[in-house]
C-alpha positions in Angstrom: 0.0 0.0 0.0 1.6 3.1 -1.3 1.6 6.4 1.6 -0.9 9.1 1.0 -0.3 12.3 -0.2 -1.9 15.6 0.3 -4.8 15.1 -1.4 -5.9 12.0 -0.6 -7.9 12.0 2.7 -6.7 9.8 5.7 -9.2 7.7 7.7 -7.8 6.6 10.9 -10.1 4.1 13.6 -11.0 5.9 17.0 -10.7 3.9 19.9 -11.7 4.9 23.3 -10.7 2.8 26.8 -10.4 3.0 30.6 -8.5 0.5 31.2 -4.8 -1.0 30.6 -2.2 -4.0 31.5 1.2 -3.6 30.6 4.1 -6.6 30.0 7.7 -6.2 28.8 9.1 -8.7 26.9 13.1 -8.7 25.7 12.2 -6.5 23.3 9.5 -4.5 23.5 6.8 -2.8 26.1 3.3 -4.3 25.4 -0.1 -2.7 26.3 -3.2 -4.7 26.2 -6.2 -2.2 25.8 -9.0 -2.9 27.8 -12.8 -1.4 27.6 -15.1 -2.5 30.5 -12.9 -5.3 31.3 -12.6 -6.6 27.8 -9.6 -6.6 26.0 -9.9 -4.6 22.8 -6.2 -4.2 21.4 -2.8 -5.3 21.9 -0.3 -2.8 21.2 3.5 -3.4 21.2 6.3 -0.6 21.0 10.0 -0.2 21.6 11.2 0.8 24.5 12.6 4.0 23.2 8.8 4.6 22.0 7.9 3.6 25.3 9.5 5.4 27.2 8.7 8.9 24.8 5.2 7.9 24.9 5.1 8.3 29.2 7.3 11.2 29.0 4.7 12.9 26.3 1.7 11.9 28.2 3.0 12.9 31.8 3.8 16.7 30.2 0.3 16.9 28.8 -1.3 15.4 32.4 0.9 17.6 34.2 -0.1 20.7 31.6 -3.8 19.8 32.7 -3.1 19.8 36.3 -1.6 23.5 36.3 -3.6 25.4 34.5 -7.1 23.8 36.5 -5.3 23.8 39.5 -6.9 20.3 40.2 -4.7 17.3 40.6 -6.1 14.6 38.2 -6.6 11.0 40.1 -5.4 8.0 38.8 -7.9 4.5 39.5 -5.7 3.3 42.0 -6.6 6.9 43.9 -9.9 6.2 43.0 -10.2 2.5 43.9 -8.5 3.1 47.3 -10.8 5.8 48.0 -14.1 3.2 47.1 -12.3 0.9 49.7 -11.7 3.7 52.4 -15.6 4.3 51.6 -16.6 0.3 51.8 -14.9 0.4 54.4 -16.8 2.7 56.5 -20.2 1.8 55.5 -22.5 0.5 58.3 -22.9 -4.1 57.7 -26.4 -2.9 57.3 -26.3 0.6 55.3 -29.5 1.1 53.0 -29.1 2.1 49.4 -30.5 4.8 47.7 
């Protein structure tokens, strides 16, 4: 498949997810994508990719977090906090 040029159009898949697992292997960092506990996509990279790809998203998190002046939680903050909160709960709590 030859590359596109400037006048064809480009029509890339969109993909969204909320989960991840990460794996290395002896060459490369691999990402299984994950959607509501189901694995969607494997991706594998080089480390050197790797590695650019967590310093690229930290900067843009980090970007985020300054100028809302709100720290952005990651799901381990947020599944401690459920467990702090399940925690605490009354044996015989009603629901609402």
């Amino acid at each position: 498949m030859a590359p596109p040029n400037d006048s064809e159009p480009v029509t890339l898949n969109a993909m969204y997810f909320n989960g991840f697992q990460l794996a290395l292997s002896n060459a490369d960092v691999n990402a299984l994508v994950i959607l509501n506990g189901t694995p969607q996509l494997n991706l594998s990279m080089s480390y050197t990719t790797a590695k650019t790809l967590a310093v690229a998203l930290n900067d843009l998190i980090n970007t985020l977090e300054k100028v809302t002046g709100r720290e952005i939680m990651t799901t381990r903050d947020v599944g401690n906090g459920l467990d702090k909160l399940k925690a605490e709960e009354p044996e015989n709590a009603s629901t609402h």
